[in-house]
VOPAGU-2260 file (C-alpha; in pm, 1 decimal, decimal comma):
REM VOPAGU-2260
SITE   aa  ch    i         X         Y         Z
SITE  UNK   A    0   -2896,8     917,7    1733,9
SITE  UNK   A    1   -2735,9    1269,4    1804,7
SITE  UNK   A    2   -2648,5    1486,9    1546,9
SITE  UNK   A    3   -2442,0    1794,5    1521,8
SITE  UNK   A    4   -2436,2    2053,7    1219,5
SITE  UNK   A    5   -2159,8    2246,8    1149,5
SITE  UNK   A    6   -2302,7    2544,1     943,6
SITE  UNK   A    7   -2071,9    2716,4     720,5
SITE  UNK   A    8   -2268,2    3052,7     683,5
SITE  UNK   A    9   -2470,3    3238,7     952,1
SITE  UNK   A   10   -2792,0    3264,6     717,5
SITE  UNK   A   11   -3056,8    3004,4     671,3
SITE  UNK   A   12   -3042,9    2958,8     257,0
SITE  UNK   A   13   -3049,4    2638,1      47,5
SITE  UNK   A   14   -2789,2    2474,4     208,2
SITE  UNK   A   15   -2908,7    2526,2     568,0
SITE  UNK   A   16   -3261,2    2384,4     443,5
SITE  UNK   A   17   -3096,1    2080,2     274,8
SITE  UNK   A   18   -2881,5    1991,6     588,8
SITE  UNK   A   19   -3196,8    2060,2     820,0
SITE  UNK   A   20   -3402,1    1829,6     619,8
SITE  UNK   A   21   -3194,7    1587,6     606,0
SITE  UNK   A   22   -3112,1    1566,0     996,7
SITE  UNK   A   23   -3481,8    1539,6    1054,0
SITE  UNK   A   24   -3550,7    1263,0     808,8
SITE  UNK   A   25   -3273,8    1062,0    1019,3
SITE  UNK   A   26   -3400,5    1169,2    1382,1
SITE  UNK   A   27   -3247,0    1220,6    1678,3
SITE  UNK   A   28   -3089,3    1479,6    1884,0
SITE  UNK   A   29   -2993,1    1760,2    1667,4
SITE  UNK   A   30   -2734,2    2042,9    1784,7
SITE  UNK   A   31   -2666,3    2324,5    1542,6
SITE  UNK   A   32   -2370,0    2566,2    1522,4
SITE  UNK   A   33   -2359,3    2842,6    1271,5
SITE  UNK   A   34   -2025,6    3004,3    1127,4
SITE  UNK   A   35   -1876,4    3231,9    1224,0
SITE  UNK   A   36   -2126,6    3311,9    1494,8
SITE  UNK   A   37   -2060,2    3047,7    1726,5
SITE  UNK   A   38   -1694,9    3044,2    1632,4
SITE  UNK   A   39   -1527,8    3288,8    1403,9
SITE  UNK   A   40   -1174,9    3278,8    1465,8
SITE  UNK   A   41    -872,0    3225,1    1222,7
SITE  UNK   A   42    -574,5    2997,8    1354,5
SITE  UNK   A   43    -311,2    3191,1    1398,7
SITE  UNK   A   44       3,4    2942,4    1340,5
SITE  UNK   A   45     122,9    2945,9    1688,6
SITE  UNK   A   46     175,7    2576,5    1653,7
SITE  UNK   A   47      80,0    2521,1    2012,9
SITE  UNK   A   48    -152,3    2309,3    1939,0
SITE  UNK   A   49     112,8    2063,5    1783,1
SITE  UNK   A   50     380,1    2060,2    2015,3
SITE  UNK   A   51     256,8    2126,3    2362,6
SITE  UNK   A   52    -168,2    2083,5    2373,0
SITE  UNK   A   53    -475,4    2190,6    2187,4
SITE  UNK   A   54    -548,6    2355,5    2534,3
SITE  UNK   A   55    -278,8    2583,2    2464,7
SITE  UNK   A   56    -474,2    2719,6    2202,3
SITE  UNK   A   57    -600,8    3066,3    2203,2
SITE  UNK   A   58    -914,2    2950,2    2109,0
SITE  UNK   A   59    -981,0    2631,8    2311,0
SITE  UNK   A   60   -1253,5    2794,1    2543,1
SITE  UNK   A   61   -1493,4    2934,5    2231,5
SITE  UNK   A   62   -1407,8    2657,9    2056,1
SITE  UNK   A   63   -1452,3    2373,8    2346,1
SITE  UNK   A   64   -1869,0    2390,7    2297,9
SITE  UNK   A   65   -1843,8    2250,8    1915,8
SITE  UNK   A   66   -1519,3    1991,4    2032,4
SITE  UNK   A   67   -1786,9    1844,6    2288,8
SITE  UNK   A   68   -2089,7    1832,5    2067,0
SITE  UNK   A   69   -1878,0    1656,2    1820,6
SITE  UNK   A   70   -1753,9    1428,5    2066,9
SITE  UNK   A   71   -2081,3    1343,5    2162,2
SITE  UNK   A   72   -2242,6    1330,5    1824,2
SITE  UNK   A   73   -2294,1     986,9    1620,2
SITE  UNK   A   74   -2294,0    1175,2    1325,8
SITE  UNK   A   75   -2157,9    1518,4    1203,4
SITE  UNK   A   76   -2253,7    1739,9     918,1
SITE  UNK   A   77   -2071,1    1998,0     808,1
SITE  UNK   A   78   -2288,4    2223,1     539,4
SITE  UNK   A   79   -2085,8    2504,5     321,8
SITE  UNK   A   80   -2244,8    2724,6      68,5
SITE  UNK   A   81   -1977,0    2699,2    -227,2
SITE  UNK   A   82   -1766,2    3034,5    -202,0
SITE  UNK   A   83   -1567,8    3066,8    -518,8
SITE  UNK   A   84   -1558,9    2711,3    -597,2
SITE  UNK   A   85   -1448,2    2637,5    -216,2
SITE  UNK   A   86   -1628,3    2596,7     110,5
SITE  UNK   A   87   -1670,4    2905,9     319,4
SITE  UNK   A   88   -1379,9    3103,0     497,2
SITE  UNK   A   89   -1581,9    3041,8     834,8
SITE  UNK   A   90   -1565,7    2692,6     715,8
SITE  UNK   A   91   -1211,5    2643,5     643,5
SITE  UNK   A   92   -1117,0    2876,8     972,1
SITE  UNK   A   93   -1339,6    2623,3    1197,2
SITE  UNK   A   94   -1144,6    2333,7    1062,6
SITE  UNK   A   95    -784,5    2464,3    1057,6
SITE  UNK   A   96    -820,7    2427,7    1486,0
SITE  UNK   A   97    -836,1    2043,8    1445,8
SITE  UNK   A   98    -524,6    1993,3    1243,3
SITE  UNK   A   99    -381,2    1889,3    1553,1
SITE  UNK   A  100    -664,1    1595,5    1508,3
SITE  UNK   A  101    -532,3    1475,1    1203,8
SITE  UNK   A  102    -410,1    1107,1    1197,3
SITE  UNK   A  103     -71,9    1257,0    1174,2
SITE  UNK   A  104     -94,5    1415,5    1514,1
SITE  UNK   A  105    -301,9    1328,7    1812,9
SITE  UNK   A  106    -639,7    1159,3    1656,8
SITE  UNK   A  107    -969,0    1141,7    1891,2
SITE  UNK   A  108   -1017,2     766,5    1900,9
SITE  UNK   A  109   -1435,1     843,1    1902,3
SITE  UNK   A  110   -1412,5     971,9    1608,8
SITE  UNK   A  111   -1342,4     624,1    1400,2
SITE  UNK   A  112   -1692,3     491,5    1521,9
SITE  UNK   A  113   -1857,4     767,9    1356,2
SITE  UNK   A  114   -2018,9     840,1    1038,4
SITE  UNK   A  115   -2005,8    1196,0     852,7
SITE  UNK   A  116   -2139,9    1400,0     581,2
SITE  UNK   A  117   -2053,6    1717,1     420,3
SITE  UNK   A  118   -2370,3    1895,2     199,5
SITE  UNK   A  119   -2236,5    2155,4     -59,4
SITE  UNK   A  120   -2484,6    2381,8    -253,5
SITE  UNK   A  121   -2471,9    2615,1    -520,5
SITE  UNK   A  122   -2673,6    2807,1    -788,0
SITE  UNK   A  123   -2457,0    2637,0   -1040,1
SITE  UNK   A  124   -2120,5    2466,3    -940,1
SITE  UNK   A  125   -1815,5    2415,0    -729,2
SITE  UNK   A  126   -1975,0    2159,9    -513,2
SITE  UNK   A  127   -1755,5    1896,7    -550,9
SITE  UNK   A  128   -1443,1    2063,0    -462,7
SITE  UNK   A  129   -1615,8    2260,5    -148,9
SITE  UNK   A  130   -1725,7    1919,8     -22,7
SITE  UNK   A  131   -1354,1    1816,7     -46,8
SITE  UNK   A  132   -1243,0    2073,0     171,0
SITE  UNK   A  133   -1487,9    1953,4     459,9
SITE  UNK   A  134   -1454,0    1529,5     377,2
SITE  UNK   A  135   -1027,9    1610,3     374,5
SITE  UNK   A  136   -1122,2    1696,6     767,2
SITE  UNK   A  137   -1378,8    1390,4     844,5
SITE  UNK   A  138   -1097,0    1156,8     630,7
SITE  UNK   A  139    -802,1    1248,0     855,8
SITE  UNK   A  140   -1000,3    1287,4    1166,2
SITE  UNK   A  141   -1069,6     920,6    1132,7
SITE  UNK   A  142   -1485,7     901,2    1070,2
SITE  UNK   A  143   -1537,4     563,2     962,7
SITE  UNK   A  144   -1880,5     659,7     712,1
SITE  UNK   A  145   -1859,6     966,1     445,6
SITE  UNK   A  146   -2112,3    1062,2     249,6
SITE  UNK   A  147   -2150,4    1358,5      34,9
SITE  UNK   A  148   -2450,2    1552,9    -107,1
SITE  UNK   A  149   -2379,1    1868,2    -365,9
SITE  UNK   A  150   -2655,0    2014,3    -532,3
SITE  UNK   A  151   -2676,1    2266,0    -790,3
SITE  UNK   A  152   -3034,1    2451,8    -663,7
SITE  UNK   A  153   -3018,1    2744,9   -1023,2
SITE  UNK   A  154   -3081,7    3044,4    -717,2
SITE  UNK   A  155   -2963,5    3179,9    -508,3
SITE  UNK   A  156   -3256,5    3180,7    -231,0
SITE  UNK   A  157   -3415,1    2884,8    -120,4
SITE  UNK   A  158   -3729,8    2990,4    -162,5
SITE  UNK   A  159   -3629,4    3042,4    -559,4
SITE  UNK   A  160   -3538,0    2697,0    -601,5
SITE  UNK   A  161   -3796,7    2479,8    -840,3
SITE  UNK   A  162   -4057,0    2284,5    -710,1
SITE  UNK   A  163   -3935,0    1995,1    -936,0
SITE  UNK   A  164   -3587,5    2040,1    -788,8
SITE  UNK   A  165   -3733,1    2069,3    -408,1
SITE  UNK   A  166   -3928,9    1745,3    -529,3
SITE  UNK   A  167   -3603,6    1582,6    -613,2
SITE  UNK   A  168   -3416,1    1713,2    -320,9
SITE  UNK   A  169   -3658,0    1558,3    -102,0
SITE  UNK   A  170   -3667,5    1232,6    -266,1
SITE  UNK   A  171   -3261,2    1187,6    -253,2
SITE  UNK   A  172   -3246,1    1273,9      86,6
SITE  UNK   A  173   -3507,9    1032,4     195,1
SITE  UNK   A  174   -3275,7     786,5      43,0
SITE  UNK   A  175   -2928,0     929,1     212,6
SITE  UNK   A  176   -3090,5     942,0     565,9
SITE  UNK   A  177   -3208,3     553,7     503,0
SITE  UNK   A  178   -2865,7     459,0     451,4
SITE  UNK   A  179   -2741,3     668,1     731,1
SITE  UNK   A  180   -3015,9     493,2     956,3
SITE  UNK   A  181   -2872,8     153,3     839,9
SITE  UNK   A  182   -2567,9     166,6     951,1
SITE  UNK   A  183   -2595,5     341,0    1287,3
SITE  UNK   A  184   -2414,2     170,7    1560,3
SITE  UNK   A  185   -2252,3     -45,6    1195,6
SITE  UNK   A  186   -1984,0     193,6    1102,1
SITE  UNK   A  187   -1675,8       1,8    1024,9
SITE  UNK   A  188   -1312,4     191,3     964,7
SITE  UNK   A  189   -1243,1     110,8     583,7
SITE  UNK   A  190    -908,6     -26,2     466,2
SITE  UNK   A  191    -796,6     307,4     323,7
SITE  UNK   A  192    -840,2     473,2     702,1
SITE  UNK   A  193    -635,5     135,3     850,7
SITE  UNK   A  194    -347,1     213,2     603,0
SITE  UNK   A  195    -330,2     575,1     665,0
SITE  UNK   A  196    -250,2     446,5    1000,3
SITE  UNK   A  197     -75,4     225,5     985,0
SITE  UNK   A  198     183,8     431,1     767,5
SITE  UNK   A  199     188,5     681,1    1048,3
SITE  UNK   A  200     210,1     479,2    1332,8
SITE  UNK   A  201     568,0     398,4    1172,3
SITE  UNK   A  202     591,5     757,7    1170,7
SITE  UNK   A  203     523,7     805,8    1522,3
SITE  UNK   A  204     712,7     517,5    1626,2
SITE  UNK   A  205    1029,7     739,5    1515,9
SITE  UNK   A  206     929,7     985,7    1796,2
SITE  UNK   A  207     971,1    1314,4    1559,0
SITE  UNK   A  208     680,6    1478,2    1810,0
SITE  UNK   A  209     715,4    1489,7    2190,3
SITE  UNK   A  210     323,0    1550,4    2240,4
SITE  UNK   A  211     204,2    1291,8    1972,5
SITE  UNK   A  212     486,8    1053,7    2093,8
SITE  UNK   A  213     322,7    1005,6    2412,4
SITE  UNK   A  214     -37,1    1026,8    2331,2
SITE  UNK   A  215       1,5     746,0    2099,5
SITE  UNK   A  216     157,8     528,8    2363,5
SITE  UNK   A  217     -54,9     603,7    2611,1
SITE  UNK   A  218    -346,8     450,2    2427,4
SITE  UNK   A  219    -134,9     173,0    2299,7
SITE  UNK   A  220    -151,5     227,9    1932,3
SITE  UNK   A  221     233,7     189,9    1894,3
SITE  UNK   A  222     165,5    -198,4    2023,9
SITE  UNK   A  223    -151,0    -385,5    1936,3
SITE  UNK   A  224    -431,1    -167,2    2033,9
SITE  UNK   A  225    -639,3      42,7    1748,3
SITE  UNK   A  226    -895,9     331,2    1776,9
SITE  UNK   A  227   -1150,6     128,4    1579,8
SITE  UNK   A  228   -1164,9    -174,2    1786,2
């Protein structure tokens, strides 16, 4: 299996640990990209990437490596630190470049074979809503499998966290990567994913885009062909 983690923070703390652990219990090929070192820039609402080509975008080149890996990858994690109840600004700057991803616009059809997870820490909470931030991404983007893991560690250094809550930790991550093990190769697009869709291939079908217009014909969505089959 190959795996690709999309860090939210440069520094290794709980989070980091709890994503690395958790991509070794599942094995594989694991590629790691940390935020915002390997990728630090903020869209800047040129739209290019909308109505002409993502190539068009500033960005493309820096951001190319992580499009590949993801590409690639059977299974993505993105990891955020919660930042004032949110995921991380290097976070939420990474994923504003692949709006043009969305269903809504020019979807990568690899991306509906794929499962995803997004792993939220925090001393106390905000976990749940930082998590949203990243699944809103893996939803739209089409990944078939989403799981999420937020943990409240009590500190704010890894190495401060409880050995009862490490213990813990451990033990529900064993169980996540099981399940994640299960259905490699298995992941099947839900209904909610085929409705989405569906509801904008009527959309598209109106031709309000030039760019998506034609990407969606050329891969025969607008007739009988899906990205999940």
């Amino acid at each position: 299996m190959e795996i690709v983690m999309i860090h939210g923070q440069s520094h290794k703390g709980s989070t980091y640990h709890i994503a690395r652990n958790l991509a070794l219990k599942i094995g594989g090929d694991i590629k790691e990209f940390f935020l915002p070192r390997d990728f630090g820039e903020f869209c800047i609402g040129c739209t290019k990437c909308f109505l002409e080509s993502e190539k068009k975008c500033p960005h493309y080149d820096k951001l190319k490596p992580l499009t590949e890996a993801m590409d690639r990858a059977d299974l993505i994690i993105l990891a955020s630190p919660v930042y004032v109840m949110h995921a991380t600004g290097a976070m939420k700057a990474f994923l504003d470049h692949y709006g043009y991803r969305w269903m809504v616009h020019r979807p990568e059809k690899a991306m509906f074979s794929k499962q995803g997870i997004c792993i939220s820490t925090a001393a106390g909470a905000g976990m749940k809503s930082a998590m949203k931030d990243m699944a809103d991404s893996l939803f739209f983007w089409g990944i078939s499998e989403i799981y999420r893991y937020g943990k409240a560690v009590f500190a704010v250094k890894w190495q401060d966290v409880s050995e009862k809550n490490k213990k813990t930790i451990d033990k529900e991550l064993s169980s996540l990567a099981k399940k994640i093990r299960r259905n490699y190769g298995k992941a099947k697009t839900g209904i909610k994913t085929k409705l989405v869709f569906h509801a904008i291939r009527l959309l598209q079908r109106k031709g309000w885009n030039k760019a998506d217009l034609e990407y969606w014909r050329e891969r025969g969505w607008l007739d009988k062909k899906r990205p999940w089959s």
